[in-house]
Legacy VTK file of the C-alpha trace (Angstrom):
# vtk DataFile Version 3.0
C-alpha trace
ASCII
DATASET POLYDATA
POINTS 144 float
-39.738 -0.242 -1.371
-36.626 1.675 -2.321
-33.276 -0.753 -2.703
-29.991 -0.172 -0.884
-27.553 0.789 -2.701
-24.474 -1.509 -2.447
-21.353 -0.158 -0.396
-18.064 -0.676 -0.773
-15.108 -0.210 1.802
-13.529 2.918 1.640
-9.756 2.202 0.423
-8.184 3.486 3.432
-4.625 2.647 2.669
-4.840 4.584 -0.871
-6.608 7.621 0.841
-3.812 7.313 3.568
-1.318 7.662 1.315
-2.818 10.062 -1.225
-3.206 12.777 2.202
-1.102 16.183 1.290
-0.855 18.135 4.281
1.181 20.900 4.748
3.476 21.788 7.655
1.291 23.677 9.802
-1.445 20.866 9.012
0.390 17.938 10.208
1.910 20.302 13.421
-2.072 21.414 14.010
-3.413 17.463 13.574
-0.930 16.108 15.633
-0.704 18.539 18.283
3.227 19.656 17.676
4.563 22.665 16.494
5.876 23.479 12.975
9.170 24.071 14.265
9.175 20.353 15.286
8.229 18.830 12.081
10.697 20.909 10.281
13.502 19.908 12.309
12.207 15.773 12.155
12.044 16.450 8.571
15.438 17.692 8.164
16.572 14.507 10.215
14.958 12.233 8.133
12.690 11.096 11.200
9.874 11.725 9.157
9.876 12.218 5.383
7.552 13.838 3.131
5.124 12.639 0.173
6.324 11.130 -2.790
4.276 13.136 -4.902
4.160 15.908 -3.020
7.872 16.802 -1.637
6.633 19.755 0.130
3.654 18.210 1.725
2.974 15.159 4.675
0.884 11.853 3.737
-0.726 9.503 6.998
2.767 7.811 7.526
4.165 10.794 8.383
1.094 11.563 10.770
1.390 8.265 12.468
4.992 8.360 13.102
4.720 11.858 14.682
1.739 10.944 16.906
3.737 8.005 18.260
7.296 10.568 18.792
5.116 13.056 20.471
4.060 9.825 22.515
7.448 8.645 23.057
8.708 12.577 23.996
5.762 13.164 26.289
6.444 9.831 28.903
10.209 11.149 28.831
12.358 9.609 26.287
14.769 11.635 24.157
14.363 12.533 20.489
16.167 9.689 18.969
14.510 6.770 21.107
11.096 8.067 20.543
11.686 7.664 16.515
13.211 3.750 17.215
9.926 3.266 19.364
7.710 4.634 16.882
9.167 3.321 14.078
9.497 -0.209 16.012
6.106 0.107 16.812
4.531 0.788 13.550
6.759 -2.244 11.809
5.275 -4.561 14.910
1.773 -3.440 14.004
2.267 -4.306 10.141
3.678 -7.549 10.812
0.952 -8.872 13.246
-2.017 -7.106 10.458
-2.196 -7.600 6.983
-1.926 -4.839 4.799
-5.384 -3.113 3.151
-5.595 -3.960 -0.218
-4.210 -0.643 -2.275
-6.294 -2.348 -5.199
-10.636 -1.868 -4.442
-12.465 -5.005 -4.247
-14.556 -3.605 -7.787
-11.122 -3.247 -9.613
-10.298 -6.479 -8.277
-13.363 -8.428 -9.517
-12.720 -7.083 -12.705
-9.363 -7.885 -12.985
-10.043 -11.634 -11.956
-13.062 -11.604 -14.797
-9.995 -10.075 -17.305
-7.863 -12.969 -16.667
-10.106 -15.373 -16.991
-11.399 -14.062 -20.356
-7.749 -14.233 -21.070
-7.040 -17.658 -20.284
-9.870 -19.020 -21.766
-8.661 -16.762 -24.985
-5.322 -18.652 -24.514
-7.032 -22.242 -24.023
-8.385 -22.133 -26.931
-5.527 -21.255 -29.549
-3.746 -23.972 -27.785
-6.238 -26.332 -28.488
-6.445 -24.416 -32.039
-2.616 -25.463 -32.584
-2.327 -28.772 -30.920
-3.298 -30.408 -33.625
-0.781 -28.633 -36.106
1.857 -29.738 -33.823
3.143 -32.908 -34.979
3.390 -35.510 -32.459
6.820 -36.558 -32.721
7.601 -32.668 -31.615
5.236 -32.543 -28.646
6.825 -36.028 -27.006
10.298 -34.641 -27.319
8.916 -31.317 -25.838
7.648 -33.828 -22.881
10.941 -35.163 -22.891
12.585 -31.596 -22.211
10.324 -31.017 -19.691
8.944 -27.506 -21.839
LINES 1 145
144 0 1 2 3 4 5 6 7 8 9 10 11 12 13 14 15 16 17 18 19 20 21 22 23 24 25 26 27 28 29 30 31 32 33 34 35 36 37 38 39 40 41 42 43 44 45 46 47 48 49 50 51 52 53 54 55 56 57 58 59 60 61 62 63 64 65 66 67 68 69 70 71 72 73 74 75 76 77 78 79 80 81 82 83 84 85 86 87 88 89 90 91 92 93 94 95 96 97 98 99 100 101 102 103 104 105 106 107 108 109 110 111 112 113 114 115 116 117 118 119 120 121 122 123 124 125 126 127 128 129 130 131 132 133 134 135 136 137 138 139 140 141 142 143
């Protein structure tokens, strides 16, 4: 019998963010034209990636799905950005975020820390005795 490999979630958030569409990709994806993301762009109603400042990451996808929304049941530019934008801060309130950090990484950063503090237990317990005593009750008495 052959095992399973283990899966792990796909990091959505980090792949969200890392996206580096063009122009004409975000227009085709979202059904809008490239004249419309230009002008959103240059209004700040959408901005570009921060790695990329000529390309679009899966914010600015969402945000023009939700204007084309708000322009298509007959709301004016402006409005359909504050609804978007309202909606998408509503929907990361009620949701937590996905972890940017991958449950792997994660494990092995908890393992790292522990290693550390155990690391760190032990030259305390190394140097308590070299500490005189009178020092470590006025230390108390600090409240160090």
């Amino acid at each position: 019998m052959t095992k399973m490999p283990v899966l792990t979630p796909p990091n959505r958030s980090a792949l969200w963010s890392s996206l580096a569409l063009t122009k004409a990709q975000l227009a085709e994806l979202c059904g809008i034209t490239t004249r419309q993301v230009s002008h959103w762009t240059l209004r700040g109603y959408i901005t570009t990636a921060e790695r990329h400042p000529d390309r679009y990451n899966g914010e600015a996808i969402d945000l023009c799905v939700l204007i084309k929304q708000g322009l298509s049941s007959g709301l004016p530019l402006r409005r359909s950005v504050m609804q978007a934008r309202a909606f998408i801060a509503d929907g990361d309130s009620r949701q937590p975020r996905v972890n940017t950090i991958a449950p792997p990484a994660l494990l092995d950063i908890r393992d790292q820390l522990r290693a550390a503090e155990s690391a760190i237990h032990s030259v305390l317990e190394s140097v308590r005795p070299l500490v005189p005593q009178r020092l470590e009750a006025d230390e108390i008495e600090r409240g160090a």
